[in-house]
C-alpha positions in Angstrom: -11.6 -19.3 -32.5 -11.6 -16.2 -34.6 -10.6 -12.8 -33.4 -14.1 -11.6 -33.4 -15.4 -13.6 -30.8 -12.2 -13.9 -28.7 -12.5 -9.8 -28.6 -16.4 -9.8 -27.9 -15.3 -12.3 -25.2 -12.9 -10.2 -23.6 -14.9 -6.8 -23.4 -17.8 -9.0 -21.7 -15.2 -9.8 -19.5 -13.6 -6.1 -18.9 -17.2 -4.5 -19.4 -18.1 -7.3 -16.2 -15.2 -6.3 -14.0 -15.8 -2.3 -14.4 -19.6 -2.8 -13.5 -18.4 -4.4 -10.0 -16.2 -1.3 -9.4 -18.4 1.6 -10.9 -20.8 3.6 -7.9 -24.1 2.7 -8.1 -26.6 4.9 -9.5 -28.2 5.9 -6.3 -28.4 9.3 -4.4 -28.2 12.5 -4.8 -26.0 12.2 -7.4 -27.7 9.8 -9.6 -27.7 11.7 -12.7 -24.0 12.3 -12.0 -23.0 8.4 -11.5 -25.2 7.9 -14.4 -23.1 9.9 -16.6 -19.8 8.9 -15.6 -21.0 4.8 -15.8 -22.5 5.9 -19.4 -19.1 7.4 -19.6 -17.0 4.9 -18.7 -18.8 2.0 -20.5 -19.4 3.4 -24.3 -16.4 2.1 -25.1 
């Protein structure tokens, strides 16, 4: 395995594991929780 795809495999992973615990983009505050996720997941 090179260190390309064992990287790319890990942020999947990391990326997968944020999206459970990031608020959902619903609301009130949807352009708010939008932001933040956009935030949070550019890397």
């Amino acid at each position: 395995m090179n260190f390309e795809q064992e990287r790319q495999r890990r942020l999947d992973e990391i990326e997968g594991i944020l999206d459970k615990f990031l608020p959902k983009e619903e609301g009130y505050q949807s352009i708010v929780m939008k932001a933040m996720n956009y935030s949070v997941l550019a890397g």
